[in-house]
Every structure is written in structure tokens, then in C-alpha cells.
C-alpha positions in Angstrom: 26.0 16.0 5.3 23.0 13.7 4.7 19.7 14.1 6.5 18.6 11.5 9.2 16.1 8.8 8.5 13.8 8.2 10.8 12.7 4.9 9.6 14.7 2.9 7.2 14.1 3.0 3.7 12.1 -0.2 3.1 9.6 1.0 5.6 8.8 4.1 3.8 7.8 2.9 0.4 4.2 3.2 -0.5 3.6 0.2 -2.9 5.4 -2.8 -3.2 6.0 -5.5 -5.8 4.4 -8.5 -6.1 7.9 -10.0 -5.8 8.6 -8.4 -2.7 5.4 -9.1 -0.8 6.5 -12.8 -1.8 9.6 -12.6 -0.1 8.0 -10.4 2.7 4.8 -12.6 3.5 7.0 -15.9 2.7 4.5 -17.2 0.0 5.1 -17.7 -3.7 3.8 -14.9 -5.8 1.1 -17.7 -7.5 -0.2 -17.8 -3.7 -1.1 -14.1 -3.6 -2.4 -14.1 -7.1 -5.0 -16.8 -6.1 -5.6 -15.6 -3.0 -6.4 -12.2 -4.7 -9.4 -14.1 -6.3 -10.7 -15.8 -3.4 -10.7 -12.6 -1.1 -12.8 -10.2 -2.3 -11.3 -7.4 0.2 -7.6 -7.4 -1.2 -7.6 -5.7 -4.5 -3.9 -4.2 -4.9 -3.3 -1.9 -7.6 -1.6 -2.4 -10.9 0.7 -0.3 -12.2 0.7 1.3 -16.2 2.4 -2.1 -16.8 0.0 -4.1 -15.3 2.3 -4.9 -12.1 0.6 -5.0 -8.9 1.4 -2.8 -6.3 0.7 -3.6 -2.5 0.1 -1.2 -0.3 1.3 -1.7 3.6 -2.1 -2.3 4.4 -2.7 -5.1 1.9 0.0 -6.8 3.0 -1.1 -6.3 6.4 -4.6 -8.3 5.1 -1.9 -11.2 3.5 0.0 -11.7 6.6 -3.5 -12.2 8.3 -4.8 -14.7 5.7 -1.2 -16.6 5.9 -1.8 -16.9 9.8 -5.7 -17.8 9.5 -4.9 -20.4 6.1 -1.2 -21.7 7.2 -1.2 -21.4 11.3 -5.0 -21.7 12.7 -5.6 -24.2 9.7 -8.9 -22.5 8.0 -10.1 -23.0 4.8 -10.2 -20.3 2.6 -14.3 -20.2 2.7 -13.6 -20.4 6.6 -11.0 -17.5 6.4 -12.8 -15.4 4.2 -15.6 -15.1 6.6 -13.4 -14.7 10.0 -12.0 -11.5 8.3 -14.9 -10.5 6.6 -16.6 -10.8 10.7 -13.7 -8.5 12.1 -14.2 -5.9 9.2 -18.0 -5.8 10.2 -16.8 -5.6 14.3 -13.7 -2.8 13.4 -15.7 0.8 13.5 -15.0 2.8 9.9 -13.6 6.3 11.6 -13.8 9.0 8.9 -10.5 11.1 9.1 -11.0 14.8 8.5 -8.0 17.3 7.8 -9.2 19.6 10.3 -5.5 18.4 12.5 -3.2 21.0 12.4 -0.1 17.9 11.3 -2.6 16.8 8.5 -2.6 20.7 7.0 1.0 21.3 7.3 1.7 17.8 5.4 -1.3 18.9 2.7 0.5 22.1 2.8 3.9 20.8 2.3 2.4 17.9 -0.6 1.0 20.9 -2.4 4.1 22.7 -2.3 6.5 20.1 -3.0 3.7 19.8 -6.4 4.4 23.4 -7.6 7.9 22.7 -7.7 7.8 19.8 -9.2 5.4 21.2 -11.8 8.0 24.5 -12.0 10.7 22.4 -12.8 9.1 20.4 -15.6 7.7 23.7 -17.7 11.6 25.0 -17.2 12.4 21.5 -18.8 10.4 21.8 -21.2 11.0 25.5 -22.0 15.1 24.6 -21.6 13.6 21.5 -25.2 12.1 23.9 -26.8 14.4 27.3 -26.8 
């Protein structure tokens, strides 16, 4: 029997590829390169190979500078300052882990660690012996 999904795969992932924001945001991968140096605020991370990695929200932030760029016709100086203006308007709201939901999925992380970690000493003990 195999578990529900609540959302479908795609949605779930954490980081993305540079290849697959490409094909998400419907730019070439050159674009978001660039784009990375003239937008101070998008910084994805690179992987051990030196691969970026977008994150939902980062590709949140490209969709926004395709509509401001491509569709309302801004420069990038002209972009870069409407969405540096709407971070400076948004309220930062600190989260704490005081929720009850954020505990239990702390809790469960945590867990989910140990047996991870469990599982790679037996590994390694199963090498060794």
C-alpha cells in the first residue's frame, strides 16, 4: 500500500536546479546568472559542486523580477529598487518554536536524525566486522 501525498512531488522539494528554475521561470539559465549579480537580495546556494540551489522563495523573488523586467517594462536599476521598497514596507516577523506543530516537526526532524545516524554506525560496524 503506498502512503498518500498531499502535494505532488515537485512541490515538496527544497532546492532546485538552476536548470529547473529555467524551465520553471521560463528564462535561460544565463538570465538568472546575471540577474544574480544585479540583485543583491537573491543569493541561492551552491551545492559541494558548485551547483546552485534555489530555494522556493528565491524563485518566488525571480518570478517577481521577470514580471517587474519582462511585463511592467523596468530597468533593472528601476526593478531593483521597487523590490528593494517592498522589502523595506513587508514587516520582518521573527518565528519562534514556542507552536505546539513547530515542536512536534523539531521533535520528529530530530528523531528521524538518530535514526539516520543509528543506521550509519550499524553500516559502518556491518564494514568493519
Amino acid at each position: 500500500m503506498t502512503p498518500l501525498k498531499t502535494q505532488p512531488e515537485s512541490e515538496r522539494k527544497l532546492y532546485r536546479s538552476i536548470s529547473e528554475v529555467s524551465d520553471m521561470v521560463g528564462v535561460k539559465a544565463h538570465v538568472l546568472r546575471y540577474w544574480e549579480t544585479q540583485f543583491t537580495m537573491l543569493r541561492p546556494k551552491k551545492n559541494r559542486a558548485g551547483n546552485r540551489m534555489y530555494r522556493p522563495e528565491e524563485i518566488k523573488l525571480l518570478l517577481q523580477i521577470k514580471e517587474l523586467l519582462y511585463a511592467r517594462r523596468f530597468t533593472i536599476a528601476g526593478a531593483r529598487r521597487r523590490l528593494l521598497e517592498d522589502r523595506k514596507e513587508t514587516p520582518q516577523v521573527e518565528i519562534g518554536f514556542d507552536d505546539p506543530a513547530r515542536k512536534l516537526a523539531l521533535q520528529e526532524i530530530k528523531s528521524e536524525l538518530k535514526n539516520l545516524l543509528m543506521k550509519l554506525r550499524e553500516r559502518a560496524d556491518a564494514v568493519r566486522g
